[in-house]
MIDOSE-1310 file (N, C-alpha, C; in nm, 2 decimals, decimal comma, always signed):
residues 248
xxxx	+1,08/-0,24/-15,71/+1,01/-0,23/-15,58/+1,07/-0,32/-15,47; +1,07/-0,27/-15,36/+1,10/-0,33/-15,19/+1,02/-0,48/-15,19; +1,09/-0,60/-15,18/+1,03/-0,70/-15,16/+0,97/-0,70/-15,02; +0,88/-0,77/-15,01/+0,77/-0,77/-14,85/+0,86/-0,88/-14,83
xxxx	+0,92/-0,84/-14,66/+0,94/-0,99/-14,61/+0,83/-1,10/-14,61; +0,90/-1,24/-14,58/+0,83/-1,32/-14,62/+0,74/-1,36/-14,45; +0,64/-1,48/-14,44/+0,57/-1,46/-14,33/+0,64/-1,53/-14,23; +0,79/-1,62/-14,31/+0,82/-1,69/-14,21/+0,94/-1,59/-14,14
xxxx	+0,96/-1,52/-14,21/+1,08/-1,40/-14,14/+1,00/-1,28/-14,08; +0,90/-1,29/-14,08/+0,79/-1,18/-14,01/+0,79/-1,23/-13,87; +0,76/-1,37/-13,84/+0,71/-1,46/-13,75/+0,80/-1,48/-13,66; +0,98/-1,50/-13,72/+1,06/-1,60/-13,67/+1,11/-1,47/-13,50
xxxx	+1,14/-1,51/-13,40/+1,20/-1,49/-13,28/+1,33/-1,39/-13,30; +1,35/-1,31/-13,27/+1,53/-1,22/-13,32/+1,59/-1,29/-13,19; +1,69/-1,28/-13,24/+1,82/-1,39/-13,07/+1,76/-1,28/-12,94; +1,81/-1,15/-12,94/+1,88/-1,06/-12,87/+1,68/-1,06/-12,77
xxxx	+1,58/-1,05/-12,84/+1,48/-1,04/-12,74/+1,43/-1,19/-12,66; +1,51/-1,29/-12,75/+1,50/-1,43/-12,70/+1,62/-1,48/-12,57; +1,69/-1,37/-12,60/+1,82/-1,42/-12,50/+1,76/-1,35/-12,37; +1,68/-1,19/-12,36/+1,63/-1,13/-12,27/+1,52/-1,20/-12,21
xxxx	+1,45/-1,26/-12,31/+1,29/-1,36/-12,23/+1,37/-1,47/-12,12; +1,49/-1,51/-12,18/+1,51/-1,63/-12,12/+1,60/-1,58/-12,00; +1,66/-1,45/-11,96/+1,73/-1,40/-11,82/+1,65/-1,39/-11,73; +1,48/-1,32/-11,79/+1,38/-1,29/-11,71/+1,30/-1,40/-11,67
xxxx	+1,34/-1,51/-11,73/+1,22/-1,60/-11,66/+1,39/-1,70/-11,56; +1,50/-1,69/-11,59/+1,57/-1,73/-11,51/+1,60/-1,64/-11,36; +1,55/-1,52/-11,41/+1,55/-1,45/-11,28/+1,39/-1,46/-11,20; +1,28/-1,52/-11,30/+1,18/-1,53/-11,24/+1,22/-1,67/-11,15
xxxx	+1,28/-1,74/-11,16/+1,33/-1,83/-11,10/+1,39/-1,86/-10,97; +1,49/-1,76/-11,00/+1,55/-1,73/-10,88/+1,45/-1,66/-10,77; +1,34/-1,61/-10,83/+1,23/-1,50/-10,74/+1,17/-1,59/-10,67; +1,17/-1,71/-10,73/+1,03/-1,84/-10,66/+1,12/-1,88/-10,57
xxxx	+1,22/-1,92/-10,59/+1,35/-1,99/-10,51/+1,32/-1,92/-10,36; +1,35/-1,80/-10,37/+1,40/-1,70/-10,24/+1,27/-1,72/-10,19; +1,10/-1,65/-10,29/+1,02/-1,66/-10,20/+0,97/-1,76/-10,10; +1,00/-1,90/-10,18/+0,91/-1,99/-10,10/+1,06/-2,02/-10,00
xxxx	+1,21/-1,99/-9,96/+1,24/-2,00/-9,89/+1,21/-1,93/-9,76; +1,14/-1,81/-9,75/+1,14/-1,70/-9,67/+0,97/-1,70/-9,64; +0,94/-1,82/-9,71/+0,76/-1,83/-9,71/+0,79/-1,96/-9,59; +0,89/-2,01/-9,62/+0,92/-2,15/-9,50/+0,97/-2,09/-9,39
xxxx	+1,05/-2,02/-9,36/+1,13/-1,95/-9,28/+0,98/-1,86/-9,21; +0,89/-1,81/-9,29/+0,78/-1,74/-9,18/+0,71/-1,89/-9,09; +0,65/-1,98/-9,22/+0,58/-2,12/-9,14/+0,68/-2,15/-9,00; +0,82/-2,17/-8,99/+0,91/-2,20/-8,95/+0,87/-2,15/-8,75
xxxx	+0,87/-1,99/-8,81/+0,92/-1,90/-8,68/+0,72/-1,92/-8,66; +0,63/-1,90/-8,72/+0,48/-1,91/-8,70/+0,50/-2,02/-8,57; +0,56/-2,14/-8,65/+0,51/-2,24/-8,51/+0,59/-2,27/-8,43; +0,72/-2,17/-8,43/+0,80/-2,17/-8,31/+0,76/-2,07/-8,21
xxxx	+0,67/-1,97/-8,24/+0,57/-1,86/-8,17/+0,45/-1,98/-8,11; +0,37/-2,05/-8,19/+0,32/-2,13/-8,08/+0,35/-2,20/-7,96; +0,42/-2,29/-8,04/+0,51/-2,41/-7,97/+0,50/-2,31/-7,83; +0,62/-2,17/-7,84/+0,66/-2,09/-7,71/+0,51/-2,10/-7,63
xxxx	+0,43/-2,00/-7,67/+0,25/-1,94/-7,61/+0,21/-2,07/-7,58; +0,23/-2,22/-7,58/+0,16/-2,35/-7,55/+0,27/-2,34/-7,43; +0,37/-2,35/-7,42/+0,50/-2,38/-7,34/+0,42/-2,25/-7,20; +0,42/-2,13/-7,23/+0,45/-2,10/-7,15/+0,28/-2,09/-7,09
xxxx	+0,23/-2,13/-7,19/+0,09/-2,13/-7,07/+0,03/-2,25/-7,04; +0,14/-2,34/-6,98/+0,15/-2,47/-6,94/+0,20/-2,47/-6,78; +0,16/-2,59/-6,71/+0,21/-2,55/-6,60/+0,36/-2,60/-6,54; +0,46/-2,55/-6,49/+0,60/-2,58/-6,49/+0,65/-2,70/-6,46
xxxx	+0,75/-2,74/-6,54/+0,83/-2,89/-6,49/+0,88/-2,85/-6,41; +0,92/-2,94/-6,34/+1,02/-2,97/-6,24/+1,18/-2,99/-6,32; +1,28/-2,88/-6,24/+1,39/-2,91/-6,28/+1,48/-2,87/-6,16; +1,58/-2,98/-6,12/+1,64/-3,04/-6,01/+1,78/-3,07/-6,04
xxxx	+1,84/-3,11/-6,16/+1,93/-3,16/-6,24/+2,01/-3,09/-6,34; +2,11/-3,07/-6,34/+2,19/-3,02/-6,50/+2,16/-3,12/-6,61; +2,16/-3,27/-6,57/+2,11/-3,36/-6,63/+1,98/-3,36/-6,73; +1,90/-3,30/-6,69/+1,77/-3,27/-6,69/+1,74/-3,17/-6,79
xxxx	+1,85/-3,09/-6,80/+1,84/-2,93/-6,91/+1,82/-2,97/-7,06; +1,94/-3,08/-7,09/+1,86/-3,13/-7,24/+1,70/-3,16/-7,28; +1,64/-3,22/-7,17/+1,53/-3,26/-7,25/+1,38/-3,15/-7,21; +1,44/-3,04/-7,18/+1,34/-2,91/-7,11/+1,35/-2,82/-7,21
xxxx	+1,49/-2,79/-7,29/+1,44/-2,73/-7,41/+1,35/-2,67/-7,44; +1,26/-2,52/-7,42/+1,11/-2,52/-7,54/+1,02/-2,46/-7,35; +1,07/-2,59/-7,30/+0,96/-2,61/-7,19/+0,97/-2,48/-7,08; +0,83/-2,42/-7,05/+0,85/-2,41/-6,84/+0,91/-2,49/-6,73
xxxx	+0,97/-2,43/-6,69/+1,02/-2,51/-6,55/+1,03/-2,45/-6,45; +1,04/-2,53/-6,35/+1,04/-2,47/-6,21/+1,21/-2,52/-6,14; +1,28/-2,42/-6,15/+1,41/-2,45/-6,09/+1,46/-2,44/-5,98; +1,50/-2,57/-5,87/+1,56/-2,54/-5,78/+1,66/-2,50/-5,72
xxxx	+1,73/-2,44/-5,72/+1,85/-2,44/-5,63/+1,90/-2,30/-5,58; +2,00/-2,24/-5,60/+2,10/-2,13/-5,45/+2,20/-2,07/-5,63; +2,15/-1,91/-5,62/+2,21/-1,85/-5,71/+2,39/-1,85/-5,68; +2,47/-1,81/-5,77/+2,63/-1,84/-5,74/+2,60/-1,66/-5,73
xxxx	+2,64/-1,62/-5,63/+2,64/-1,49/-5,63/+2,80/-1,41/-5,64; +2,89/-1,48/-5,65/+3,01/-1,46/-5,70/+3,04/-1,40/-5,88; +2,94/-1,46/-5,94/+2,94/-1,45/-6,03/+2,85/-1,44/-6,13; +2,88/-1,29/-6,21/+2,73/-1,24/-6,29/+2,79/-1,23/-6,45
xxxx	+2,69/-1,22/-6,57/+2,74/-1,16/-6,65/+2,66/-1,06/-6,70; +2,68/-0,93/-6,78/+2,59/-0,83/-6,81/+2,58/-0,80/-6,93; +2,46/-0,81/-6,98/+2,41/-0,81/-7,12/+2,35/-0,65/-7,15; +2,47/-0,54/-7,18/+2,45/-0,44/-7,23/+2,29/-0,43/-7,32
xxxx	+2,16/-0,36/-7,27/+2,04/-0,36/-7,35/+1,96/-0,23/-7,32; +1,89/-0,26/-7,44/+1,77/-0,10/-7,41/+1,64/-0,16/-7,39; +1,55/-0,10/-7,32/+1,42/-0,11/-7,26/+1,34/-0,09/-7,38; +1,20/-0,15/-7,39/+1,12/-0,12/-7,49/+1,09/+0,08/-7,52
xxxx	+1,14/+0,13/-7,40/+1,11/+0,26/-7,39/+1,29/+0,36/-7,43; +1,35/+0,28/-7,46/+1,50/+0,33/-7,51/+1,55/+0,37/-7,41; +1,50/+0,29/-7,26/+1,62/+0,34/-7,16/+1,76/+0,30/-7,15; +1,83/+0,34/-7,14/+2,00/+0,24/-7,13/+1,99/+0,14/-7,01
xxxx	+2,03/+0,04/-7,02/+2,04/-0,06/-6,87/+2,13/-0,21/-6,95; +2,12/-0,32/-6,84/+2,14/-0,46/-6,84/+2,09/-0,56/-6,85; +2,10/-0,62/-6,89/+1,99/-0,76/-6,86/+2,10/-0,85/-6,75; +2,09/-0,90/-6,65/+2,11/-0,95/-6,53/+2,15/-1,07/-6,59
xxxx	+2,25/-1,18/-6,57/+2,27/-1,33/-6,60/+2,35/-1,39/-6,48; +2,30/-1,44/-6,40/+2,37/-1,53/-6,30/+2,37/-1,68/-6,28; +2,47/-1,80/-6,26/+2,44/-1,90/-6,27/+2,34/-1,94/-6,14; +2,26/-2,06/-6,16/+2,21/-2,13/-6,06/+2,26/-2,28/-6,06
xxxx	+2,32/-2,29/-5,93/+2,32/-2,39/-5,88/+2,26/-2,48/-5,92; +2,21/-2,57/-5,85/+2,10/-2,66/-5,88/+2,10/-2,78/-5,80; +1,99/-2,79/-5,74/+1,97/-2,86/-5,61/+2,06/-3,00/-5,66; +2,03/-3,06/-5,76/+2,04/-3,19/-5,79/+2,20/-3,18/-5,87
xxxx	+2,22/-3,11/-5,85/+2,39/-3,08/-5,92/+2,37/-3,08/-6,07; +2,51/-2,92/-6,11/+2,50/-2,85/-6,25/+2,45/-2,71/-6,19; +2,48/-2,65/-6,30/+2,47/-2,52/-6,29/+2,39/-2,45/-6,41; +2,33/-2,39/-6,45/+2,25/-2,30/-6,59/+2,25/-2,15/-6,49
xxxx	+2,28/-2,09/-6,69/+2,29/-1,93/-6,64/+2,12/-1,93/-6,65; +2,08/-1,83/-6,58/+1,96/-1,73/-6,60/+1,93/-1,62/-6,60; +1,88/-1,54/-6,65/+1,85/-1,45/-6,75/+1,75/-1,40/-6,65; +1,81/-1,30/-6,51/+1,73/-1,27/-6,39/+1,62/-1,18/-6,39
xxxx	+1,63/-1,05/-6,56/+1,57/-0,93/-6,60/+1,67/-0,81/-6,58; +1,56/-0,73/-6,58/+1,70/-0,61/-6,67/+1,67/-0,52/-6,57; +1,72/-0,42/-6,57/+1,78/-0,27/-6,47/+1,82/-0,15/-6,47; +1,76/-0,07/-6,51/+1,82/+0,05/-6,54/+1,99/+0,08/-6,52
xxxx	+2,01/+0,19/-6,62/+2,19/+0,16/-6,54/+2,24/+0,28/-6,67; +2,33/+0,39/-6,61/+2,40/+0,42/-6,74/+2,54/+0,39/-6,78; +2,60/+0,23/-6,74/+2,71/+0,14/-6,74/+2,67/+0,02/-6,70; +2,71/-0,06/-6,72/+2,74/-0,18/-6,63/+2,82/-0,18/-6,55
xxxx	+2,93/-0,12/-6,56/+3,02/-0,12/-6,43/+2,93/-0,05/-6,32; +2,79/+0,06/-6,33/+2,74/+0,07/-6,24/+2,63/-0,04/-6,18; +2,63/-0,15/-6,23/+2,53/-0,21/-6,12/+2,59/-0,34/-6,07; +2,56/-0,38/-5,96/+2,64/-0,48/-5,90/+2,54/-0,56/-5,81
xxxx	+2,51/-0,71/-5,90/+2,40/-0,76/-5,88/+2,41/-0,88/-5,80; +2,52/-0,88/-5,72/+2,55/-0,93/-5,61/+2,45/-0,86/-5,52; +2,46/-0,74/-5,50/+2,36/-0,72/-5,36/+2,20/-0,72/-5,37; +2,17/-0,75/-5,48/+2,03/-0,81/-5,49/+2,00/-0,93/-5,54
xxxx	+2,09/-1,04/-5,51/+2,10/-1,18/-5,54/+2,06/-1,25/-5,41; +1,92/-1,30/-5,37/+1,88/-1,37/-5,28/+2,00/-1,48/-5,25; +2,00/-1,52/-5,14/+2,07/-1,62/-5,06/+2,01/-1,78/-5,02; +2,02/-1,85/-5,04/+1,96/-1,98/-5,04/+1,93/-2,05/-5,12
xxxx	+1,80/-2,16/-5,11/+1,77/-2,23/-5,18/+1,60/-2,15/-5,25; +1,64/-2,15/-5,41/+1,57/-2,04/-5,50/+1,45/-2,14/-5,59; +1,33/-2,11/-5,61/+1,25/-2,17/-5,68/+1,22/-2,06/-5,83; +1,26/-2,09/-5,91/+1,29/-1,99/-6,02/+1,20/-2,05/-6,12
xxxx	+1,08/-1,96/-6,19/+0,97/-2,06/-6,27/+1,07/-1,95/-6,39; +1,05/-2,06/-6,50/+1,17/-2,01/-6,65/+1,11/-2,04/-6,74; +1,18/-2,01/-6,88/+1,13/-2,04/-6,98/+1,29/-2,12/-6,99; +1,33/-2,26/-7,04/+1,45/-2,30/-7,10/+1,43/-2,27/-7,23
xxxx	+1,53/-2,22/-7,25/+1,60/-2,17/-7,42/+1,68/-2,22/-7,43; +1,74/-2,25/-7,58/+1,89/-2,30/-7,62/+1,96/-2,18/-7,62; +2,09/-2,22/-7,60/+2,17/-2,11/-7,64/+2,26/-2,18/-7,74; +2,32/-2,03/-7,81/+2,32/-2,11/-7,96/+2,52/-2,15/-7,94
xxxx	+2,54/-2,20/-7,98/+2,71/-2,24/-7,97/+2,78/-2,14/-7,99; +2,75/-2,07/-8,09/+2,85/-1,94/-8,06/+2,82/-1,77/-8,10; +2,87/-1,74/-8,02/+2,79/-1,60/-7,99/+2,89/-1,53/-8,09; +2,85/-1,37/-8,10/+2,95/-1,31/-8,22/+3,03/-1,27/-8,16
xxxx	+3,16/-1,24/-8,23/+3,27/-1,18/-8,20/+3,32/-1,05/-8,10; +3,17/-0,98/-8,04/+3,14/-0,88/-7,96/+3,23/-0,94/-7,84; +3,31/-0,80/-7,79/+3,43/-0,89/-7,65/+3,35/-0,88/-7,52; +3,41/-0,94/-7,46/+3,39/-0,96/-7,32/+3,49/-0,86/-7,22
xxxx	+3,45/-0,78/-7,14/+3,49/-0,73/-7,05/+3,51/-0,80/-6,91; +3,61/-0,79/-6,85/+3,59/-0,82/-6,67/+3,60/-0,67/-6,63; +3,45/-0,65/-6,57/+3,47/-0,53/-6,49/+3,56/-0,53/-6,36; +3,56/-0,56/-6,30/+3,71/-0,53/-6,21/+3,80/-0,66/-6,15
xxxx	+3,88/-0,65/-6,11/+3,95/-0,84/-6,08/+3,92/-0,89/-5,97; +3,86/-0,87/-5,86/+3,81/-0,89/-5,76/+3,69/-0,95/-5,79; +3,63/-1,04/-5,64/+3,48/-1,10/-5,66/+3,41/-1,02/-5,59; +3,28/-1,04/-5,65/+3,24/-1,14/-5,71/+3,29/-1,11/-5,85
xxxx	+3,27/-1,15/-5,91/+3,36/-1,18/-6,08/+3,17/-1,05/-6,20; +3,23/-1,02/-6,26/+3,12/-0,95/-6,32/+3,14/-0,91/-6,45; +3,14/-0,99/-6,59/+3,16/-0,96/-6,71/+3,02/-0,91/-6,76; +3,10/-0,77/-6,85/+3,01/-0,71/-6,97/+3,03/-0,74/-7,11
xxxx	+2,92/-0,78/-7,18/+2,93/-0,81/-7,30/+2,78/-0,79/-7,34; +2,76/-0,80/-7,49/+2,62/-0,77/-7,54/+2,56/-0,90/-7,61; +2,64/-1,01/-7,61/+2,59/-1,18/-7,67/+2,64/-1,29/-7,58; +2,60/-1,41/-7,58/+2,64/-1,51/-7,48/+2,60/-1,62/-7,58
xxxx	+2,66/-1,71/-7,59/+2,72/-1,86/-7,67/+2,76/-1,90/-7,60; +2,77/-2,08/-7,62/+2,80/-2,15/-7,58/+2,98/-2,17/-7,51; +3,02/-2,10/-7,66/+3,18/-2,11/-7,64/+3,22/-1,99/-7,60; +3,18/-1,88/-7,60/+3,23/-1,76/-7,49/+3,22/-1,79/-7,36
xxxx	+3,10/-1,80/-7,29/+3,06/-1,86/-7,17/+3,12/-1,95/-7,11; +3,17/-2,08/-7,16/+3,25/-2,19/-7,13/+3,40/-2,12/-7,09; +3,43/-2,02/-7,16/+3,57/-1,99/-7,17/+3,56/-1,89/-7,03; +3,49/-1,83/-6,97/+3,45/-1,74/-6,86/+3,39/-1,83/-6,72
xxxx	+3,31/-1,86/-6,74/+3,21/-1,94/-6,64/+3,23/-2,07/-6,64; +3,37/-2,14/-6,60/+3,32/-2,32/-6,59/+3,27/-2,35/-6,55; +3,17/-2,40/-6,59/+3,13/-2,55/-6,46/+2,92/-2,49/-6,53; +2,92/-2,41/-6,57/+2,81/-2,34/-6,65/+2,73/-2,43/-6,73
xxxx	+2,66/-2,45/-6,73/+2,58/-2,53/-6,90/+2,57/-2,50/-7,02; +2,66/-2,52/-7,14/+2,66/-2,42/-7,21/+2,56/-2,43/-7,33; +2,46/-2,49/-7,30/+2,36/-2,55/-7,40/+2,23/-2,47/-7,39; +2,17/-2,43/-7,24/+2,09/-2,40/-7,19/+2,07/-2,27/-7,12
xxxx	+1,97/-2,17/-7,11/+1,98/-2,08/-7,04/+1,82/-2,08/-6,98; +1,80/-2,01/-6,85/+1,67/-2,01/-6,88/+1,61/-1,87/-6,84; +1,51/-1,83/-6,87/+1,46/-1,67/-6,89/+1,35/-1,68/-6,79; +1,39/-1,60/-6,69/+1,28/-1,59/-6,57/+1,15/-1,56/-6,55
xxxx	+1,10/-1,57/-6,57/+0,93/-1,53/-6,59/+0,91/-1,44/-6,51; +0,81/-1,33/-6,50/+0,76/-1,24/-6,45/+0,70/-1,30/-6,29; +0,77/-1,22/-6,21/+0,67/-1,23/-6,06/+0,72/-1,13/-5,96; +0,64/-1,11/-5,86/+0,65/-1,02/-5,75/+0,77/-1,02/-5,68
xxxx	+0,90/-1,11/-5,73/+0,99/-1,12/-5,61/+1,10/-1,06/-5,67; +1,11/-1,03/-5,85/+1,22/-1,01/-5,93/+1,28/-0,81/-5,89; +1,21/-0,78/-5,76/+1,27/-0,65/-5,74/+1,40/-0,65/-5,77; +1,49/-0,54/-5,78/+1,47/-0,45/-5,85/+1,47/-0,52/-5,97
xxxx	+1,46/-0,61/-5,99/+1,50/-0,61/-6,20/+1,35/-0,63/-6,21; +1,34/-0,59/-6,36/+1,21/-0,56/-6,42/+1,22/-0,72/-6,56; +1,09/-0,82/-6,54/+1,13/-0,86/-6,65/+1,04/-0,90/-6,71; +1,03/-0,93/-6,80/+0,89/-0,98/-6,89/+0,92/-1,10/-6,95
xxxx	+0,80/-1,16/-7,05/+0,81/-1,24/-7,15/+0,88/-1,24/-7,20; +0,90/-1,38/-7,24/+1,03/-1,40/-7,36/+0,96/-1,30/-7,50; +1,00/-1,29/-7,62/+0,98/-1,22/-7,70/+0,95/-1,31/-7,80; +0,85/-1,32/-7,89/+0,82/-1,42/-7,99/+0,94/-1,38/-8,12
xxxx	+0,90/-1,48/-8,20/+1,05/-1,47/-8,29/+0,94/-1,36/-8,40; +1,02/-1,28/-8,49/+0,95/-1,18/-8,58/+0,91/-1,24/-8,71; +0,75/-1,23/-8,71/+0,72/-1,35/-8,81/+0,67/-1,24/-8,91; +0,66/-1,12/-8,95/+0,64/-1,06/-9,06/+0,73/-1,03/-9,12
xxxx	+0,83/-1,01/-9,11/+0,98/-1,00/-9,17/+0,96/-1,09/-9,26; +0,95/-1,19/-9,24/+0,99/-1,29/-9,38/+0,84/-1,32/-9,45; +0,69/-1,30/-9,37/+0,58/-1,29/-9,45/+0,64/-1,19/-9,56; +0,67/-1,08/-9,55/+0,68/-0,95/-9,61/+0,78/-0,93/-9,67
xxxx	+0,93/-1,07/-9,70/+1,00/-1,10/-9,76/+0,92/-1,14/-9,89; +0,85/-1,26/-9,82/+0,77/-1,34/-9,93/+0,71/-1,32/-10,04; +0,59/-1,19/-9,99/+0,52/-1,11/-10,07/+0,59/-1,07/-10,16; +0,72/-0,99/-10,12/+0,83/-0,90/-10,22/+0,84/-1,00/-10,29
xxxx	+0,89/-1,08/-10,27/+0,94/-1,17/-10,40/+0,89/-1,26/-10,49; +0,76/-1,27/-10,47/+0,60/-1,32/-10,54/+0,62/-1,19/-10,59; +0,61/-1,04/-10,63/+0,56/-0,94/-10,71/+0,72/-0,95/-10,77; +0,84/-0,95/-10,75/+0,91/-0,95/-10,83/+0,91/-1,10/-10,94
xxxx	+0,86/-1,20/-10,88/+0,81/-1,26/-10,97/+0,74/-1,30/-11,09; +0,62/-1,24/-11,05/+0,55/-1,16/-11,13/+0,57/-1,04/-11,24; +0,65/-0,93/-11,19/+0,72/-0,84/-11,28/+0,77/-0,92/-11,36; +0,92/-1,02/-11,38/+1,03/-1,12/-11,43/+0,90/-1,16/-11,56
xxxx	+0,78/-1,26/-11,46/+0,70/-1,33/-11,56/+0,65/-1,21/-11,68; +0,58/-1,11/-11,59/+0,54/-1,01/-11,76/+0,60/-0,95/-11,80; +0,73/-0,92/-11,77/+0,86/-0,91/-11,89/+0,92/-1,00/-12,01; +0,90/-1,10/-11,96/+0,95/-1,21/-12,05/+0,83/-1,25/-12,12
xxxx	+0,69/-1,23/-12,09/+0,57/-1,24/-12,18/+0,57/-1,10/-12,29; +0,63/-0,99/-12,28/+0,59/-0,89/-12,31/+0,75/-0,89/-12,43; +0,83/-0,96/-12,38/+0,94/-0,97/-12,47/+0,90/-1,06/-12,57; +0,87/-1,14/-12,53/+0,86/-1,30/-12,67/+0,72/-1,25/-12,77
xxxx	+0,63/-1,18/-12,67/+0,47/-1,13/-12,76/+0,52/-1,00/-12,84; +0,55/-0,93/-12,80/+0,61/-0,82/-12,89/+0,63/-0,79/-13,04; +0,59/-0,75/-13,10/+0,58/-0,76/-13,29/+0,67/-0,65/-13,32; +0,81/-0,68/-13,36/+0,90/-0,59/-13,43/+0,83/-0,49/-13,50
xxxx	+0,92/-0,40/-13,51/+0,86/-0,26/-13,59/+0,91/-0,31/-13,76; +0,81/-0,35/-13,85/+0,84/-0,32/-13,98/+0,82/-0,20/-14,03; +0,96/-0,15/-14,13/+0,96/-0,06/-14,23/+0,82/-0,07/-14,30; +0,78/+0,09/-14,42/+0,66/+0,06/-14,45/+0,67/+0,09/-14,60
């Protein structure tokens, strides 16, 4: 007669479903890793969306100085000075409505000496070489209420056009960094830009709020990778609990 296995070889673990428990809880691992990085990354952009909505429903600094651009970061301001109407750059973009146009960038002067690009609003347009924002660049001394943003050091690899060799000077491109900009516009700030706030004067350009950063993307990163976590954990419970098939 067939000897009955015994209870400690009934009981004992086989390698091959012990080597599988132990991938799945190292992949459950790696699941916790990503989620709670992408769970930080939402907290992250959460209170960089307020931080902005406190900023801009505050009332504007005073800014007079190139000097002055580092520590405005984040903030409202009210900016002095006389646009360089010689020179624009054109930020190839689509309207919330998928029209073709530009977003306007010209430097400002600045009463207290320095210069920062601004981000004047956008324009319908089916080129950039068709718009030429020299002749809707007021003259004088300009009070410009902004949002300061950083600009990040370096923009991507996307080129830079000179639309024609004469002034005023008018580059197309679809990114702006610190080191592209520097390499086009001397005398520019390359740290700083500031985003014009909405008012009655910005004819023709159209412009709005800055845009809050996208904070469900990475909620909804998070979630994904809590349920793949979860899968990993009841795979590796369902491997180790499992009772081999005995012959009968």
């Amino acid at each position: 007669p067939r000897r009955r296995p015994s209870r400690r070889s009934r009981s004992a673990v086989r390698p091959l479903p012990l080597l599988l428990a132990v991938l799945l809880l190292a992949l459950a691992f790696v699941c916790v890793r990503m989620g709670l990085w992408q769970h930080g990354r939402w907290q992250e952009r959460r209170a960089a969306n307020a931080t902005q909505a406190a900023a801009l429903a505050a009332s504007p600094v005073p800014l007079s100085r190139g000097a002055e651009l580092a520590t405005r970061v984040g903030r409202k301001v009210e900016a002095v000075g006389e646009y360089d109407s010689t020179r624009h750059v054109l930020l190839s973009r689509e309207s919330a409505r998928g029209e073709m146009g530009v977003q306007v960038l010209t430097p400002l002067r600045l009463a207290g000496g320095g210069e920062v690009l601004v981000d004047r609003g956008w324009i319908a347009a089916d080129s950039a070489a068709a718009v030429h924002p020299s002749a809707f660049t007021m003259r004088g001394e300009q009070r410009v209420v902004a949002l300061a943003q950083a600009l990040p050091p370096h923009a991507s690899n996307l080129p830079w056009v000179r639309l024609d060799s004469a002034a005023p000077e008018r580059w197309s491109t679809m990114d702006v960094g610190g080191d592209s900009l520097s390499a086009r516009l001397a005398g520019v700030d390359t740290r700083v830009m500031l985003h014009a706030l909405p008012d009655a004067a910005s004819a023709p350009l159209s412009r709005g709020m800055p845009a809050p950063f996208d904070e469900r993307a990475n909620l909804s990163y998070a979630v994904q990778w809590a349920l793949f976590t979860l899968a990993a954990l009841a795979g590796a419970a369902f491997v180790l609990t499992r009772r081999p098939r005995t012959g009968s």
